[in-house]
C-alpha positions as CSV (number, residue, x, y, z in Angstrom):
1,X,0.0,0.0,0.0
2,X,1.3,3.7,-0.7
3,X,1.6,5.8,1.9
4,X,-1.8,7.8,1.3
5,X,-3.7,4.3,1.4
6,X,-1.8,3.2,4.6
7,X,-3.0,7.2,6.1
8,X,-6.6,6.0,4.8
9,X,-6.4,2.8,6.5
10,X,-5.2,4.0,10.0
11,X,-8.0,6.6,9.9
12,X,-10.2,4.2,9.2
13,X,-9.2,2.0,12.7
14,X,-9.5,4.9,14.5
15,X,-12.8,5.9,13.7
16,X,-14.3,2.0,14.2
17,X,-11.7,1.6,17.5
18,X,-14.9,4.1,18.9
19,X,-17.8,2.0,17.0
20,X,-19.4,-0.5,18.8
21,X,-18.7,-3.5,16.7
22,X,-17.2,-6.8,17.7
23,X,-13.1,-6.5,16.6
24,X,-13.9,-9.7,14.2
25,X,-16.5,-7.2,12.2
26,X,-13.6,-4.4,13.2
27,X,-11.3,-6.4,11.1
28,X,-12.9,-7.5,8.0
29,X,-14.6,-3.7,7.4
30,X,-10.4,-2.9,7.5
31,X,-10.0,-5.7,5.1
32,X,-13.1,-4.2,2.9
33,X,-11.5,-1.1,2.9
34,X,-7.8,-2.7,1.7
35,X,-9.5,-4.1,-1.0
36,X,-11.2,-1.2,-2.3
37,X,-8.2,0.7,-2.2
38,X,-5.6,-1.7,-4.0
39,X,-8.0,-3.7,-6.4
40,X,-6.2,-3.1,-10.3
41,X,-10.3,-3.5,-12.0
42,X,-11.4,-1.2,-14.3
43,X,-14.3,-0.6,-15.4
44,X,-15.6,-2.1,-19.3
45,X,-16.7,0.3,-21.8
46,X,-18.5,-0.3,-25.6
47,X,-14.8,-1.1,-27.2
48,X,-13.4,-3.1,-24.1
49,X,-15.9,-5.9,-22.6
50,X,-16.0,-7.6,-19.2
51,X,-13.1,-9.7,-18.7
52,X,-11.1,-12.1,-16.2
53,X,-8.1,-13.8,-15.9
54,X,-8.8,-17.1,-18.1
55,X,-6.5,-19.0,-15.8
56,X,-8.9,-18.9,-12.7
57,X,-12.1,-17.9,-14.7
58,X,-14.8,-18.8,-17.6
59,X,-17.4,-17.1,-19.7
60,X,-20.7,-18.9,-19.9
61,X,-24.3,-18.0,-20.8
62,X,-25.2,-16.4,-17.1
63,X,-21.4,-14.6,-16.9
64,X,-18.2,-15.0,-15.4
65,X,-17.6,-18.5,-13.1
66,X,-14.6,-19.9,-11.3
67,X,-12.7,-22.1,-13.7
68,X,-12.8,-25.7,-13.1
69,X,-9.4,-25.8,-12.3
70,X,-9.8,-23.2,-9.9
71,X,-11.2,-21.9,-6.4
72,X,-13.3,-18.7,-5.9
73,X,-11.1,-18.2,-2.9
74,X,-7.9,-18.3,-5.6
75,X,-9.9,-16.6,-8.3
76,X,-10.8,-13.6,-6.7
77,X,-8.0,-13.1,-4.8
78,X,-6.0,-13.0,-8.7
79,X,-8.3,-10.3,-9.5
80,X,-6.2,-8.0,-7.0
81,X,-3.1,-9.3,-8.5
82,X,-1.4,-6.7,-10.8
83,X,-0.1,-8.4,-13.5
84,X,2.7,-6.6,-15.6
85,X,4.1,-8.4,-19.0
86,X,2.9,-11.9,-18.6
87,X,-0.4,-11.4,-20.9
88,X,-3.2,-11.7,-18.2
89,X,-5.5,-9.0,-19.0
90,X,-6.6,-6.2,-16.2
91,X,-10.0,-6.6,-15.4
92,X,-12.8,-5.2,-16.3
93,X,-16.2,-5.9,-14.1
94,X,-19.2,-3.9,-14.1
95,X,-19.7,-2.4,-10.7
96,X,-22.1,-3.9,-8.7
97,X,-20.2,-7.1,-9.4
98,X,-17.0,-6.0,-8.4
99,X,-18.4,-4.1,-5.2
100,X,-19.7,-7.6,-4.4
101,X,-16.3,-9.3,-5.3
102,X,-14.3,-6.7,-2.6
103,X,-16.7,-7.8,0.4
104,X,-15.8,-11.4,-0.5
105,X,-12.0,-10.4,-1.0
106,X,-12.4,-8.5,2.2
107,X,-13.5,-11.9,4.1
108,X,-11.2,-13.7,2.3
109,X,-8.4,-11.3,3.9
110,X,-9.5,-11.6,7.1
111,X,-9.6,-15.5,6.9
112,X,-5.8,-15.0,5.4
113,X,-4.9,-12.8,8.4
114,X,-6.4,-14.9,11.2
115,X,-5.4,-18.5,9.8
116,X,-9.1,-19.5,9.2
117,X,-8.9,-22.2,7.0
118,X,-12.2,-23.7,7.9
119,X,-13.2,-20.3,6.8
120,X,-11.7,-20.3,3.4
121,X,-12.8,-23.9,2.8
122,X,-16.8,-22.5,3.7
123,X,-16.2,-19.6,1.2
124,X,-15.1,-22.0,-1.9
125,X,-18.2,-24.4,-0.9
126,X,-21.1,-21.5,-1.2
127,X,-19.3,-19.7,-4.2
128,X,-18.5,-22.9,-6.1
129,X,-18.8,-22.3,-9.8
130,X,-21.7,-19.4,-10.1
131,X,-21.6,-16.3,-10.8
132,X,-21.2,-13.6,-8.2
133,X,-23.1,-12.3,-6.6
134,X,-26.5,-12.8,-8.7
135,X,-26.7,-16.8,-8.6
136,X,-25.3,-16.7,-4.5
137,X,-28.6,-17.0,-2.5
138,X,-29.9,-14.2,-2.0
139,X,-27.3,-12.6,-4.0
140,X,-25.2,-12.9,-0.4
141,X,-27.3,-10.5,1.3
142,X,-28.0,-11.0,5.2
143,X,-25.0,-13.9,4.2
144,X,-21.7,-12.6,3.4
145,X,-23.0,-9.2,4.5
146,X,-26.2,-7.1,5.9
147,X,-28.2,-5.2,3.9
148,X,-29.7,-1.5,4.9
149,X,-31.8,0.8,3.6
150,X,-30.7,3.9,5.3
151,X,-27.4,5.6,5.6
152,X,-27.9,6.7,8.8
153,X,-25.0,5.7,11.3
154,X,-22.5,4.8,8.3
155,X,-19.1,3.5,9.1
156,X,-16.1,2.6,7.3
157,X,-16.1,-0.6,5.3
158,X,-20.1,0.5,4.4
159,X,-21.1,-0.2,0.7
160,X,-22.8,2.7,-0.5
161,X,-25.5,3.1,-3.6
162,X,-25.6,6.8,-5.1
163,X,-28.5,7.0,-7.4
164,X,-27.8,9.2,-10.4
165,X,-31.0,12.1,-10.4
166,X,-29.9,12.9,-13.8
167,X,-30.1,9.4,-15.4
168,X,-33.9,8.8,-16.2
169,X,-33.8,12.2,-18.2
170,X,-30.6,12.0,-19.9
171,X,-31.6,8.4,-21.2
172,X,-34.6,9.9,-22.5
173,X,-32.8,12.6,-24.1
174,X,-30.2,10.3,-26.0
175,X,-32.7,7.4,-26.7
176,X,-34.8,10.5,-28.6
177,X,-31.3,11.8,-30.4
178,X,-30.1,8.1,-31.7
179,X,-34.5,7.6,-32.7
180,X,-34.0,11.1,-35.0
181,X,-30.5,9.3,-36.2
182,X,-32.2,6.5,-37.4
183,X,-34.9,8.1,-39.2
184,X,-32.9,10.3,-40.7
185,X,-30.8,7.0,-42.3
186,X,-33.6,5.8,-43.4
187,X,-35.5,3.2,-40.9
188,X,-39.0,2.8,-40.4
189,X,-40.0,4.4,-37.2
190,X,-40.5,0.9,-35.4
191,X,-36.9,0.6,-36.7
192,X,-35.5,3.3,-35.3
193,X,-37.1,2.7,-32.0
194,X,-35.4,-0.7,-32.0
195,X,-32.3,1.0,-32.9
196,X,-32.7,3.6,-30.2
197,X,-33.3,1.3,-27.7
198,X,-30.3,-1.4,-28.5
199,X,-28.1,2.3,-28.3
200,X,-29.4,3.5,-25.4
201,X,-28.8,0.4,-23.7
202,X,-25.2,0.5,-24.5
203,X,-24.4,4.2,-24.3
204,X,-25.9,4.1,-20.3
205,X,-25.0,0.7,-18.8
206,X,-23.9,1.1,-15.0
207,X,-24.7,5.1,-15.3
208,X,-28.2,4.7,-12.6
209,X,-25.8,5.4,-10.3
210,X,-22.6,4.3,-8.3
211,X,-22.0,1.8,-5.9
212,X,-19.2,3.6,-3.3
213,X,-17.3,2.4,0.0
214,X,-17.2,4.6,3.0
215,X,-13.8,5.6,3.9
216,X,-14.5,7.7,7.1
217,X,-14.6,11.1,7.7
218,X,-17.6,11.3,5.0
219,X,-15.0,10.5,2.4
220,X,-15.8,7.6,-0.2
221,X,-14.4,5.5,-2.6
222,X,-15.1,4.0,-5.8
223,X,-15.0,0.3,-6.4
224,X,-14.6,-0.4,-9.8
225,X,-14.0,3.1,-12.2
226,X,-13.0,3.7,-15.7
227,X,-9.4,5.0,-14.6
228,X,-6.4,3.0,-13.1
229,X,-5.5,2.3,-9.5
230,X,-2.7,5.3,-9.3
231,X,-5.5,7.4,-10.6
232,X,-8.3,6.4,-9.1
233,X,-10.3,9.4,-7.3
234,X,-11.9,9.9,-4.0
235,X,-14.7,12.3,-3.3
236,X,-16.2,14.2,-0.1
237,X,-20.0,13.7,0.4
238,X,-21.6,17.4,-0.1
239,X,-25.2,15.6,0.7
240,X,-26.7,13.1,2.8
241,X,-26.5,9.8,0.7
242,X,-29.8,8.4,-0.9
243,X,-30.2,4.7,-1.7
C-alpha cells in the first residue's frame, strides 16, 4: 500500500476503535477497505468488454464462473493481483459485481490474516462455480454481509448506492437523439425505435448510479472506475447519501 492508502487505512481503525462493533466485524470492514483501495479493476466500456483472468475464470451464458481448475477463494484473490508483462489482461467488471467481489475479497483477507482455514474452505463451498453475486442465495445479502436501507450511522467498510438524479432524463434525451439518427438514415419508425433502444442500452449501462465504499470522515471511494488504480479518485460527500 502507498503511503496515502496506509494514512486512509489507519483513519479508518481509528474511527471504528470508537464504533461499537465486535473486533472480528472491526477487522474484515479494515480488510473491505484494503481491498477497495488496491484492487487493479477497471471498469468495461462499448470497445473493451467484461473480462477475467482465463487461468482462474470462464465465460458462460449467465457470466463470469470460477474455472474448473480453480477456487473462488484463488480466483478472486487473482483479480487484486497486478499483473505486468505476462499477458493476463486487467480486469474489467461492471460495478455492482465487483463491489460484491471486494466484500468477498475482504473476508477472504480476514480468513488470510487470522489463519481461518475452515473459513476459506466454507467460502469456496457456497461460491462454487456461479456467478457472483446474482446466482449466490440471495445474492449474499443477510449472508456474506447485511443489507440497509438507510445511511444513517454509516461507518467505514459500508457499501454505498448513489443514485444518479440525472439518469432517467438523460436516457430519454439520448434514446430520442439516436430515434431522430435512425430516421434520418432511413429506418422505419419501429426501426429506429429498435435501434434507439439497443443504443441506449449501451451508451448508459452502470450510469443509474454508483456503488461507493465509506472511507470515514464522510470521504468515499469508488470500487470499480473507468481510470487506473494510481489514478483512481476519492470524493467528499456534499449531501446526505440516498439509496
Amino acid at each position: 500500500m502507498t503511503a496515502d492508502q496506509q494514512r486512509l487505512l489507519t483513519r479508518a481503525g481509528e474511527i471504528l476503535s470508537q464504533a461499537k462493533v465486535n473486533d472480528a466485524e472491526r477487522q474484515i470492514r479494515l480488510q473491505v477497505i484494503k481491498a477497495t483501495l488496491t484492487g487493479t479493476t477497471i471498469r468495461p466500456g462499448d470497445d473493451s468488454p467484461e473480462m477475467r483472468n482465463p487461468q482462474h475464470w470462464t465465460l458462460t451464458n449467465d457470466g463470469f464462473v470460477v474455472a474448473p481448475t480453480s477456487t473462488p477463494v484463488e480466483a478472486i484473490a487473482d483479480l487484486w493481483i497486478a499483473h505486468e508483462n505476462d499477458g493476463i489482461p486487467i480486469p474489467r467488471i461492471r460495478c455492482y459485481k465487483y463491489s460484491s467481489l471486494i466484500l468477498v475479497q475482504g473476508i477472504i483477507q480476514y480468513f488470510h490474516q487470522t489463519g481461518n482455514q475452515p473459513g476459506l474452505a466454507a467460502l469456496n463451498r457456497l461460491i462454487g462455480h456461479r456467478p457472483i453475486p446474482n446466482a449466490l442465495p440471495n445474492c449474499g445479502d443477510d449472508l456474506l454481509w447485511k443489507q440497509r436501507y438507510d445511511c444513517t450511522n454509516l461507518l467505514p467498510g459500508d457499501q454505498v448506492w448513489f443514485n444518479n438524479p440525472f439518469f432517467d432524463q438523460g436516457r430519454e434525451t439520448l434514446r430520442e437523439e439516436y430515434y431522430q439518427q435512425a430516421l434520418q438514415a432511413g429506418k422505419t419508425p419501429t426501426e429506429a425505435a429498435t435501434t434507439a433502444d439497443a443504443l441506449i442500452e449501451s451508451a448508459t449501462a452502470g450510469e443509474e448510479g454508483s456503488n461507493v465504499f465509506l472511507l470515514g470522515d464522510d470521504t468515499f471511494v469508488r470500487g470499480a472506475t473507468n481510470v487506473a488504480r494510481l489514478c483512481r479518485d476519492s470524493f467528499q460527500r456534499r449531501e446526505p447519501a440516498h439509496t
